[in-house]
C-alpha positions in Angstrom: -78.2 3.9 -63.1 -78.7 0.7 -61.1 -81.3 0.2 -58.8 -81.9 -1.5 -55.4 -81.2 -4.9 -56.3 -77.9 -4.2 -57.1 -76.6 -1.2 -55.2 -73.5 -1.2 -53.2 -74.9 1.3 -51.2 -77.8 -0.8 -50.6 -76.3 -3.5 -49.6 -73.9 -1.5 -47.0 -76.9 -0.7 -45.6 -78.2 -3.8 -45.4 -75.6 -5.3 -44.0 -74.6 -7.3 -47.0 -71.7 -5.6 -47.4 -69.0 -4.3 -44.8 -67.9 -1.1 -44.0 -66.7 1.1 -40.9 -69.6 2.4 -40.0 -69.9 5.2 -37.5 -73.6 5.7 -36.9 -76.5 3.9 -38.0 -80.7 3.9 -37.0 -83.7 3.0 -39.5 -83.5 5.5 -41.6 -79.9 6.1 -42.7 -76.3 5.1 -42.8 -73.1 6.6 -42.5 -70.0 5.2 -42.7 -66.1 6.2 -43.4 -65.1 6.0 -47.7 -62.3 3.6 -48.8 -61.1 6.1 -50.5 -60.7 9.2 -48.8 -59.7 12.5 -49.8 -59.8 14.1 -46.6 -58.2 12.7 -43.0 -62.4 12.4 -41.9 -64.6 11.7 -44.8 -67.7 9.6 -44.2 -70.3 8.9 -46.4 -74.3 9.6 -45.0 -76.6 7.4 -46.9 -80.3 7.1 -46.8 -81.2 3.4 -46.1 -84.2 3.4 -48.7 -82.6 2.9 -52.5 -83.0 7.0 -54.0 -80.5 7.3 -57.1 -79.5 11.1 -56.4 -80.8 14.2 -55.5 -82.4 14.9 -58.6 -84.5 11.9 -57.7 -85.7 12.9 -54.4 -89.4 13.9 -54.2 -91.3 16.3 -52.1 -92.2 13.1 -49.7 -88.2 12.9 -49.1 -88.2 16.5 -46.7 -88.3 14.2 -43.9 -85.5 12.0 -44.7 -83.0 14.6 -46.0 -84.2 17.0 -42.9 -82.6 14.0 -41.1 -79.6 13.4 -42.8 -78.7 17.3 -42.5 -79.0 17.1 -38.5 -77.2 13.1 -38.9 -74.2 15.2 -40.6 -74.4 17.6 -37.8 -74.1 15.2 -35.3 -71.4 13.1 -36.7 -69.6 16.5 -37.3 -69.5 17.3 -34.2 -68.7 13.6 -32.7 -65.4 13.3 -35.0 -63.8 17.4 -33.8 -65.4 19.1 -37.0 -67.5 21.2 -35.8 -65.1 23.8 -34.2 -61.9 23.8 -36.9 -64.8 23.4 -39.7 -66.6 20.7 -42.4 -67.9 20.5 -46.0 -70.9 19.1 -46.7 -70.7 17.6 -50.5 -73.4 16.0 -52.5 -72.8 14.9 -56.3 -76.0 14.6 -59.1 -75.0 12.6 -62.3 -72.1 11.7 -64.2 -71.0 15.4 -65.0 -71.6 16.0 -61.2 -69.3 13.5 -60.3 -71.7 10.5 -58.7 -69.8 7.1 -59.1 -72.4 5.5 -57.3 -76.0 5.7 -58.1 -77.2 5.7 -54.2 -77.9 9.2 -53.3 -74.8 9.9 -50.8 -73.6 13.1 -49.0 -69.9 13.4 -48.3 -68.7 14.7 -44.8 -65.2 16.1 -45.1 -62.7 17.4 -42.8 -59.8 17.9 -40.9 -57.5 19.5 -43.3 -58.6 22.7 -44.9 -60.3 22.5 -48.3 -59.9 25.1 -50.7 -62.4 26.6 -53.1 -63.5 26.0 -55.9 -63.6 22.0 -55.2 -64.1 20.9 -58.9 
């Protein structure tokens, strides 16, 4: 697991790095993956270095309270929220994280099928 000093996520947020971001304010991040599965599928970060979910303590409410009503938002500013969205969020290797920055995934525009794994 890395930590903040070296975090790609980190340093997207930062500024560091470049990516196509499509909303941004002090607290979090979002911006579109390089390598989509889905015609829309943006990444929402929290700006403050937390490796996953299982890493989030009960001081974090506030933050992932936030990040629900950012996905919301950008949902509904990209044409999701009528045809429909998935909300994805990935804990550990077995889970599927490839980047140890606690990231949610906003998919859509194409339908998604269950189960995803």
């Amino acid at each position: 697991m890395s930590d903040a000093t070296d975090c790609l996520f980190c340093r997207i947020a930062t500024g560091e790095l470049p990516a196509d971001k499509v909303y941004e304010d002090q607290h979090v991040t979002a911006f579109r993956d390089i390598n989509p599965v889905a015609p829309v599928h943006i990444l929402v970060i929290p700006n403050r270095h937390i490796v996953s979910l299982a890493h989030t303590e009960p001081d974090d409410r506030e933050i992932l309270g936030h990040i629900m009503s950012v996905l919301v938002k950008i949902a509904a500013s990209e044409g999701l929220a009528e045809r429909g969205y998935r909300t994805v969020v990935n804990c550990g290797d077995e889970g599927g994280q490839t980047v140890s920055h606690l990231h949610f995934h906003l998919l859509g525009r194409r339908q998604l099928n269950w189960p995803p794994g």
